[in-house]
N, C-alpha and C positions, 0 to 999 in steps of 0.2 A: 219890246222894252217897256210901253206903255203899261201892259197888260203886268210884265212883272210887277211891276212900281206899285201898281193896285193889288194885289195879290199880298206881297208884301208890308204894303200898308195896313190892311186889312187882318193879317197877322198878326202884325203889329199891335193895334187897338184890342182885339181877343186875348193876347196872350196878357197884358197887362192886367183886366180883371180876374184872371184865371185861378180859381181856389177847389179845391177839390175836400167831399166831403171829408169834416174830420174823424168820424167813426163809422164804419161800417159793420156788417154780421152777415155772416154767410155759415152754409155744412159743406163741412170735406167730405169727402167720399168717405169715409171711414166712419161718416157720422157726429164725428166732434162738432163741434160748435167752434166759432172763430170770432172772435171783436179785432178790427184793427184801431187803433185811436191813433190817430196823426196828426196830433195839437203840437206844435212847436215848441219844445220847452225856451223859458226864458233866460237868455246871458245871467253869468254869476247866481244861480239859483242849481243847486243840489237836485236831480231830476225823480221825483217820485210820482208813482204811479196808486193808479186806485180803478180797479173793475166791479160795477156791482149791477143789479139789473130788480127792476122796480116792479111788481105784479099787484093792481090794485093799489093799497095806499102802505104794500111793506117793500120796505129797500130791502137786500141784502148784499154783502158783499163778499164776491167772488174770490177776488185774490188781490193781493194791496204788499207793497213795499214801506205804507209809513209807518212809522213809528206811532208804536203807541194802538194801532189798529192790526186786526185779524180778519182773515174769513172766517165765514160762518161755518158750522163744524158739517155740514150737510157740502158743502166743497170743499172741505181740507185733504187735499194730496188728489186731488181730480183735473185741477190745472196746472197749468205753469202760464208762463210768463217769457215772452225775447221780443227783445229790442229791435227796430226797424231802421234802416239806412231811407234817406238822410238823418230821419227824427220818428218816434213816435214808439209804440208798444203792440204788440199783437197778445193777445190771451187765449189760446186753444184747452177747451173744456172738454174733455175726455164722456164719451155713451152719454150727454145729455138730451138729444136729438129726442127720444122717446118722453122725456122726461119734462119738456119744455110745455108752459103754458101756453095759453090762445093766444094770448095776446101780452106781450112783453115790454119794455122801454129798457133799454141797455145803456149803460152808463160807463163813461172814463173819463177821470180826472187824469191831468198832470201838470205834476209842481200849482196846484191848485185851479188849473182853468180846466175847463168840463168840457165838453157834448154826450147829445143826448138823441137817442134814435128810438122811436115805437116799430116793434115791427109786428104784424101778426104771421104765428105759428107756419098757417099754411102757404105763407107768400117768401117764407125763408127761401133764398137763391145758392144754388151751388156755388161752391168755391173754385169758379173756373176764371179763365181770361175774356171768356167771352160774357158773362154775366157782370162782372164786376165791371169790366168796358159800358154795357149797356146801362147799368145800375148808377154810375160815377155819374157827377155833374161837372167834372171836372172838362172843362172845355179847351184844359193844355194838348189833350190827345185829339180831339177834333182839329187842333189847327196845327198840330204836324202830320194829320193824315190828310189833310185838305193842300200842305206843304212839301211833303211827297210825292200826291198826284201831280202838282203843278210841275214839278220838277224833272218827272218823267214823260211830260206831256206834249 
């Protein structure tokens, strides 16, 4: 009973700080390219999105829902765009795997709040369960796997 209590507790305190990164980048098998952004849109705020990715000192952008803005004509009709349960946007980039620079900073905004990730070229990770587990900082899965063992224990 003891031992649960701590276990529990312990839980408890991890899961509270628990945030997981809000943009990732991974290659699917097929080669595409993949950003996830998982920035929470804000209450009463119209949700728009914006993907663009930074080489050196030029932005460009990928693929954008706001108004008033475009991708650049070097990605038109190469992406799309779908929405992510509970919250956030994924952008999958159609043969750009060959095509990607050494060294990158990938970018998504929404409803105006950002993140920003650098990644280089050759340290791009698969688009598996197992990579993106190991990649996450997200410590919600450590403490229902750490919660499961105890439970079967």
């Amino acid at each position: 009973m003891l031992k649960s209590l701590f276990v529990y507790g312990v839980l408890g305190v991890l899961l509270i700080p628990a945030k997981c990164e809000l943009i990732s980048v991974c290659v699917e098998n097929d080669d595409d390219l993949r950003v996830d952004c998982r920035i929470e849109p804000k209450p009463n705020k119209i949700n728009s999105y914006e993907f663009s990715w930074s080489i050196g000192t030029k932005e460009s952008t990928i693929n954008t829902n706001v108004s008033g803005s475009s991708a650049e004509v070097q990605f038109k009709d190469k992406s799309y765009v779908e929405e992510l349960e509970p919250y956030g946007y994924r952008m999958t980039m159609s043969g750009f795997r060959d095509k990607l620079p050494h060294n990158t900073t990938y970018m998504c905004k929404i409803s105006q709040d950002g993140a920003r990730i650098t990644v280089e070229k050759d340290q791009l990770l698969e688009c598996s369960a197992v990579s993106v587990f190991l990649k996450s900082s997200c410590s919600l899965i450590a403490c229902l796997l750490l919660f499961f063992y105890q439970t079967h224990s």
